[in-house]
N, C-alpha and C positions, 0 to 999 in steps of 0.2 A: 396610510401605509400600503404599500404596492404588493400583492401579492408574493413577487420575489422576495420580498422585504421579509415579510412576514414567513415564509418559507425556513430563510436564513436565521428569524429570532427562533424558529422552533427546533431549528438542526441543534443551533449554538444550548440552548436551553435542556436540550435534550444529551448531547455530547458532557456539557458540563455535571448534568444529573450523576451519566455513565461514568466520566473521571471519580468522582466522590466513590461511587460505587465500588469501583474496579482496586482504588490505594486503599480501601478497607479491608476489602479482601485483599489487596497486597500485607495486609498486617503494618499497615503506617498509624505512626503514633496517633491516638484517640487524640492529645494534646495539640495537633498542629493541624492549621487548618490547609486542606488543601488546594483552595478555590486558589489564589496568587498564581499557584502551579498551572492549575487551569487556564489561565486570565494569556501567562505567560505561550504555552502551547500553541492555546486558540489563536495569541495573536500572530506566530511566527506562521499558522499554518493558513492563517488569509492573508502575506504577505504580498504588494501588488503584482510581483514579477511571476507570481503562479499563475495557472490558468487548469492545467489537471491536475496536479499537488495540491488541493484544498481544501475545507473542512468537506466539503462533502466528499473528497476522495474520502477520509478518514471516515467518516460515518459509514459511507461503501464497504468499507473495507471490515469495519467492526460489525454491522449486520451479515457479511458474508460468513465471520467468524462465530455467527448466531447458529446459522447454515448450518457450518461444519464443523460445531464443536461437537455432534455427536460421534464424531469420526476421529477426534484427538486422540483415543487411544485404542486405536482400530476396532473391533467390534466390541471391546471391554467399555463399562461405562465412563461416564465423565470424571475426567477429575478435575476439581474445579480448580486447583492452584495449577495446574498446567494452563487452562483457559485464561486465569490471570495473568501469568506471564505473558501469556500473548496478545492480550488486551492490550495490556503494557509497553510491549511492543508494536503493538499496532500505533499508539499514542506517539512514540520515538523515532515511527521509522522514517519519517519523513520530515522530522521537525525542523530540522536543517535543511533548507533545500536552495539551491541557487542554481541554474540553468548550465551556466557557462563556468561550473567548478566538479571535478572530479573527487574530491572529498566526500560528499553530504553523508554516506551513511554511516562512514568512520566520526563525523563532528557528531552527529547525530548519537550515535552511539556513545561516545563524549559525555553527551548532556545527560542524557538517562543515565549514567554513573554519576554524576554531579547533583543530579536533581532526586533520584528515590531515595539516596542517603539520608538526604536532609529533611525527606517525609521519614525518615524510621523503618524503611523499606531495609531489609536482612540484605547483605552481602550474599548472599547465593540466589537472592531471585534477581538479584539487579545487577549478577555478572550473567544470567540465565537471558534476559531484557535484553543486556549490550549485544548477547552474541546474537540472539534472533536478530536485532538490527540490522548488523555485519551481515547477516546473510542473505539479506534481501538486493548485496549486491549482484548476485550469481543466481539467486532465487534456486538452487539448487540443494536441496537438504540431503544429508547423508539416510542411505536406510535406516528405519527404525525411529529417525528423531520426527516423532509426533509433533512435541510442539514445533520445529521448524515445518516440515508439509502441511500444518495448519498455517501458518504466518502469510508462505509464500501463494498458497491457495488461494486463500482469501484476499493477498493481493492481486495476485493475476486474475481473478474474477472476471473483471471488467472484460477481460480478451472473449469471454464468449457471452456478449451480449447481441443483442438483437442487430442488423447491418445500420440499422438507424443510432442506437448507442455506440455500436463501435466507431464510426464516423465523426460522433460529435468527439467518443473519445479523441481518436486518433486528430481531428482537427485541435483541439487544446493542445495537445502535445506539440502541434506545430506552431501553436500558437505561444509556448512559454520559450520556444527556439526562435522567434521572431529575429533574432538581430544577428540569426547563421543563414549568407545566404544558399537560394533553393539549390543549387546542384548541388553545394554540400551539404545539405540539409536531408535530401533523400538518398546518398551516397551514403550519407549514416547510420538513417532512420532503418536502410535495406540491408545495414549487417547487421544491427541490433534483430531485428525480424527472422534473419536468416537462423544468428545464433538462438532465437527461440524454436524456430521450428526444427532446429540441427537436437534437442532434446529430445531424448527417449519416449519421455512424459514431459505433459507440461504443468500436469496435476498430478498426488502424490496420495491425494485422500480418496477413499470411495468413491465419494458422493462427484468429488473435483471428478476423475479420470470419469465416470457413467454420464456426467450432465454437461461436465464444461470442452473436453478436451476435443472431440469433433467441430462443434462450434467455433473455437479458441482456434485452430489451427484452418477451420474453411475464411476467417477474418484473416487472420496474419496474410495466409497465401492470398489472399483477393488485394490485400494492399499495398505487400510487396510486387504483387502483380503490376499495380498501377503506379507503383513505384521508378519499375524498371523497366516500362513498355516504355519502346525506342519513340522519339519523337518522330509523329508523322512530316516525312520531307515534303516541298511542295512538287505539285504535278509541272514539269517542263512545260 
């Protein structure tokens, strides 16, 4: 078993652990097992057509929520069924994902209605679940809603990684676009960029706007940079 290999059985083993965990505290029936659900998840979220959408985005994203769950309800303590909601959401928000479709976080959002019912999951945390989803398309959370600036925080994570992380990110990403070609491809990529750094904030939580949001914003601008530098013409 190859290092990678082994890597991925301990993400998967690990992630399955945290589902069990996270539908208990969601208050899902003692009677119903939740592993299928997991089985299910895990496998739409190593689908081949990902490349940054995959279980380790999700694992990314639910340790980031490690991070910043002391920040869920700003300087008051933790409350733990908020963090479960957003576990939950962290689980849903990408389940659905296809490159070349404009749906995914509406289908997405879909399945986590379809799928916590039938663990025994309450009708108010699993329309709490749908909406965090939904709003991972704007990533913009209204004031005051904690658990959204925790969801979206701990998504956007990734934007203020190290220029060696940001690159690989940002390479996956161009990598699950592969079959949009490159003029439209950075013609895209450089509005989506734009309208991130056209935000106020790009972090919501303490911890996000002190650690991430300089970092997060010297990436975007350096790849939009190299997005939209003119192609060198040749010398006459």
């Amino acid at each position: 078993m190859t290092s990678a290999t082994t890597s991925d059985t301990h993400r998967e083993q690990n992630l399955r652990a945290r589902w069990h965990a996270t539908t208990a505290a969601a208050g899902a029936a003692p009677g119903l097992d939740p592993a299928p659900y997991a089985d299910r998840l895990l496998t739409a979220w190593a689908e081949p057509q990902r490349r940054y959408h995959t279980t380790a985005h999700l694992a990314d994203v639910l340790a980031r929520i490690d991070v910043l769950a002391g920040e869920a309800q700003g300087e008051a303590a933790e409350d733990e069924s908020d963090r479960t909601s957003v576990e939950l959401a962290a689980w849903f928000h990408d389940a659905v994902y296809r490159p070349d479709r404009s749906e995914n976080e509406e289908r997405s959002a879909a399945l986590a209605e379809r799928a916590l019912p039938e663990l025994g999951i309450d009708g108010a945390r699993t329309a709490e679940v749908a909406r965090l989803v939904r709003l991972t398309i704007t990533h913009d959370p209204a004031p005051g809603d904690t658990n959204g600036e925790l969801l979206c925080d701990a998504d956007l994570g990734v934007l203020a990684g190290t220029a060696q992380e940001y690159a690989a990110y940002a390479a996956a990403v161009r990598a699950e676009y592969g079959f949009v070609p490159d003029e439209a491809f950075r013609a895209g990529r450089a509005a989506v960029l734009r309208q991130l750094l056209a935000l106020p904030r790009l972090f919501r939580t303490a911890y996000g706007a002190a650690h991430w949001e300089a970092p997060a914003r010297a990436n975007l601008a350096a790849e939009l940079a190299d997005l939209t530098e003119p192609t060198a013409q040749p010398r006459e």
